[in-house]
C-alpha positions as a printed NumPy array, in Angstrom:
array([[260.944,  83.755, -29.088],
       [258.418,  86.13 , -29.342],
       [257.918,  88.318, -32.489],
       [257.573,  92.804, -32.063],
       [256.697,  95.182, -33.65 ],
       [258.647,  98.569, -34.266],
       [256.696, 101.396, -36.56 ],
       [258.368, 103.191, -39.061],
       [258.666, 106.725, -39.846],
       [258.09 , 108.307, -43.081],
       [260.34 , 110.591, -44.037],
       [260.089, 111.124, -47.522],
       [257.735, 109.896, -50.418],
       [257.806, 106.269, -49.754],
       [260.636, 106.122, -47.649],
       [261.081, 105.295, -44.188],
       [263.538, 105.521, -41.606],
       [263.937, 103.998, -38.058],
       [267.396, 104.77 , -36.063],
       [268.977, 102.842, -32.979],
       [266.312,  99.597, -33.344],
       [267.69 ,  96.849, -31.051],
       [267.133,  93.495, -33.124],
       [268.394,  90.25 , -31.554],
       [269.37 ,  87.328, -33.169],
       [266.946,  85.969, -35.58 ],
       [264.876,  87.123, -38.834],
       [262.541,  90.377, -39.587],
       [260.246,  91.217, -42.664],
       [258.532,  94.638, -43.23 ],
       [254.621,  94.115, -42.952],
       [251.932,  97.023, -43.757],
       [249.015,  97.748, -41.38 ],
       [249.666,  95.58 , -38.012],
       [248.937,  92.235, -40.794],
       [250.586,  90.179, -42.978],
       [248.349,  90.918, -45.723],
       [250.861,  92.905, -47.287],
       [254.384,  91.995, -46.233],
       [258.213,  92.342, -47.668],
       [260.885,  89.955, -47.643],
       [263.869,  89.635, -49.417],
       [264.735,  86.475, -51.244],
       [268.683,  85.948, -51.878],
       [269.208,  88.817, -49.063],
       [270.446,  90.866, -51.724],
       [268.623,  94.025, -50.705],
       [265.919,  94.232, -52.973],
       [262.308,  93.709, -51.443],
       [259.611,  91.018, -52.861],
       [256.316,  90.599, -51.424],
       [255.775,  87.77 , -49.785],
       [259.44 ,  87.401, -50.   ],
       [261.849,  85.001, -47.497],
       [262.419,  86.377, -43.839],
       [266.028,  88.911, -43.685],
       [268.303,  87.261, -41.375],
       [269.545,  89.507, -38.85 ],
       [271.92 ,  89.594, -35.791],
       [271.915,  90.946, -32.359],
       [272.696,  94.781, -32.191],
       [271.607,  98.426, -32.752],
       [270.596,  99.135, -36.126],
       [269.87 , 101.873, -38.5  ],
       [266.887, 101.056, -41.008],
       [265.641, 102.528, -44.287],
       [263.167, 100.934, -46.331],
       [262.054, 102.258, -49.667],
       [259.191, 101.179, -50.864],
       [258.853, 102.838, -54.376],
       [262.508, 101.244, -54.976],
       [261.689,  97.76 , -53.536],
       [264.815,  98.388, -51.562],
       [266.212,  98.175, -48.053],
       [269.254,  98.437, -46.061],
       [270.604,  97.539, -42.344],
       [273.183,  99.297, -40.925],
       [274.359,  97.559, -37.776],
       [275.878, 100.536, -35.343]])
């Protein structure tokens, strides 16, 4: 399947929010810049971010997003 992109909004200092992103069944990471140069995974999908890290599992629905970057941290609400 092919891989897309959705852009984030900033909301606060290092924080970004995206609401009502359709994700199907598969795996995301957060990637800076359109590259992988810089990109965030999460290895033992416990929420916290590592670069580089393992791809986030996800399933198909609408989902509410917030990724903070100065925390390392994530979460995925599925709606």
């Amino acid at each position: 399947s092919a891989a897309s992109d959705v852009y984030k909004r900033q909301c606060n200092d290092g924080i970004y929010m995206l609401q009502g992103v359709k994700l199907r069944n598969g795996e995301i990471k957060f990637r800076q810049d359109d590259a992988w140069g810089v990109n965030l995974g999460d290895n033992g999908a416990d929420g916290s971010l590592e670069a580089g890290g393992a791809n986030i599992a996800v399933t198909d629905g609408t989902y509410d997003m917030v990724l903070d970057v100065a925390n390392n941290t994530y979460t995925l609400t599925k709606k």
